[in-house]
C-alpha positions as CSV (number, residue, x, y, z in Angstrom):
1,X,-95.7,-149.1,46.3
2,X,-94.1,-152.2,46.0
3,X,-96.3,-155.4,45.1
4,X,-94.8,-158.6,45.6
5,X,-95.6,-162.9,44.3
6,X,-94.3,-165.5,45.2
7,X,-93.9,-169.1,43.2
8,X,-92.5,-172.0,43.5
9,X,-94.2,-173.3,46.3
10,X,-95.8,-176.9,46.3
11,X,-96.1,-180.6,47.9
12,X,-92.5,-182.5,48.3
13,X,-91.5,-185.1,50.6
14,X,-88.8,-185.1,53.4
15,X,-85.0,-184.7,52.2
16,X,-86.6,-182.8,49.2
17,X,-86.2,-179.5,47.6
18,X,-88.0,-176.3,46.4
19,X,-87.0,-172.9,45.3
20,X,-89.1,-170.4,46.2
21,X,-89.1,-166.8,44.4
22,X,-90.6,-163.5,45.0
23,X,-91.2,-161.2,42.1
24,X,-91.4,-157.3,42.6
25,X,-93.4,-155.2,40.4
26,X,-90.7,-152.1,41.1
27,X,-87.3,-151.8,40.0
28,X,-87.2,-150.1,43.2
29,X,-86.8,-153.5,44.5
30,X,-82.6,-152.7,44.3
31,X,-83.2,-150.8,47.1
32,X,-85.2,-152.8,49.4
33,X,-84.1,-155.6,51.7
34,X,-85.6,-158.7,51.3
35,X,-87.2,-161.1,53.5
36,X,-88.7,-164.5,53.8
37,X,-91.5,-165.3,57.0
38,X,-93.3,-168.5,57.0
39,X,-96.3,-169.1,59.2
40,X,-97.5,-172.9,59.9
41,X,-101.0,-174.2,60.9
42,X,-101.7,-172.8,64.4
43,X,-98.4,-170.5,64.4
44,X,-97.2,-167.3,64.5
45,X,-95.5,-165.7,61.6
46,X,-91.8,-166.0,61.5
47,X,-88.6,-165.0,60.3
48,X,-86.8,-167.5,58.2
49,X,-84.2,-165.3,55.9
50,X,-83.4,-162.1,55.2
51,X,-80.8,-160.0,52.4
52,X,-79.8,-156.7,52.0
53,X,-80.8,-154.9,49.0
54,X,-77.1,-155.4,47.4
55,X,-77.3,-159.1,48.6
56,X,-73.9,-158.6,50.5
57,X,-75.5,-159.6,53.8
58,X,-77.6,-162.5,54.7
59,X,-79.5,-163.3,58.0
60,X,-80.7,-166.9,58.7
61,X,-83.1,-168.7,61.7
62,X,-81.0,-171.2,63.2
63,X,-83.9,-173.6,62.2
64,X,-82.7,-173.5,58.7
65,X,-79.5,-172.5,58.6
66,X,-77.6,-175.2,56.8
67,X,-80.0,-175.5,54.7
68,X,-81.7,-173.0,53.2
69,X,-80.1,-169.9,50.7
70,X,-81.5,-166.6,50.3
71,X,-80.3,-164.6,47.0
72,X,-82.0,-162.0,44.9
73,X,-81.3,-160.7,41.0
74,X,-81.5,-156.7,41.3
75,X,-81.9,-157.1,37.4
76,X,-84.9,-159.3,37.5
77,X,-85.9,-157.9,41.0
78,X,-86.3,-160.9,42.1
79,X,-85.6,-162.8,45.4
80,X,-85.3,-166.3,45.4
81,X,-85.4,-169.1,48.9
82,X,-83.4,-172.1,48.0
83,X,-84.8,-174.7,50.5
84,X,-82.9,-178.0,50.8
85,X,-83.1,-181.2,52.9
86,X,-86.8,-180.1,53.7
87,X,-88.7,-181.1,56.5
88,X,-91.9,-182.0,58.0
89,X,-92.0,-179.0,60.1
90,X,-91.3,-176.5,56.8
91,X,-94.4,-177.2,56.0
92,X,-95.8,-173.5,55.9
93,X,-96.8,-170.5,53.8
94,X,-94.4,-168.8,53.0
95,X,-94.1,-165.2,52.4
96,X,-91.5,-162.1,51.1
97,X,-91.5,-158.9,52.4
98,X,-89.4,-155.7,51.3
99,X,-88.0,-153.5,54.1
100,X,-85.8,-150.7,54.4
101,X,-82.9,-152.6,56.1
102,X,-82.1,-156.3,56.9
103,X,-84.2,-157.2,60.1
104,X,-86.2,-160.1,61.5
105,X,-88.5,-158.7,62.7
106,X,-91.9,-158.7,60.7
107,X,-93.2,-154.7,61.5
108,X,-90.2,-153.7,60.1
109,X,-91.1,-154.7,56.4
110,X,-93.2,-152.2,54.6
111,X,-94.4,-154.7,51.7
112,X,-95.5,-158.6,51.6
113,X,-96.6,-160.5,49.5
114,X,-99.6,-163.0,49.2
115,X,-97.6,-166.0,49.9
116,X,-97.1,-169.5,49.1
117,X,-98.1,-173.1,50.8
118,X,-94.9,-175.4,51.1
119,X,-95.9,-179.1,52.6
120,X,-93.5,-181.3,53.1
121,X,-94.5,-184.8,53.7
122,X,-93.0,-187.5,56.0
């Protein structure tokens, strides 16, 4: 079983930045895709970023593409969510999940974490 926590999270203003990381307990974690949800006050969960467990391949929402980079350390097993030129509607918790394969889609990740509030103020 894979337990994952993320950091990094906090209170910035509009046009700011935050990196976001997601630790893994495993050094299974070279195996896993990763993947980074958010879910905002009265909103469903969803996808935001995604990388494959060799950190080839990257997957991105169109809301944040642009501005936001997904990377992982295998050695540190560690994923990581550069978010830049933030915005109001970031504002979220923001989770990782490890899956099998790259994917959007939230049942297809087998592990989350506990996640972490990002506000973004106007």
């Amino acid at each position: 079983q894979v337990q994952l926590a993320e950091s990094g999270g906090g209170l910035v203003q509009a046009g700011g930045s935050l990196r976001l990381s997601c630790a893994a307990s495993e050094r299974t974690f070279r195996y896993y895709a990763m993947g980074w949800f958010r879910q905002g006050p009265g909103k469903e969960r969803e996808f935001v970023s995604a990388i494959s467990s060799g950190g080839g391949s990257t997957r991105y929402a169109s809301s944040v593409a642009g501005r936001f980079t997904i990377s992982r350390d295998n050695a540190k097993s560690t994923a990581y969510l550069q978010m830049n030129s933030l915005k109001p509607e970031d504002t979220a918790v923001y989770y990782c999940a490890a899956s099998g394969l790259v994917s959007t889609t939230p049942n297809q990740y087998d592990y989350w974490g506990q996640g972490t509030q990002v506000t973004v103020s106007s």
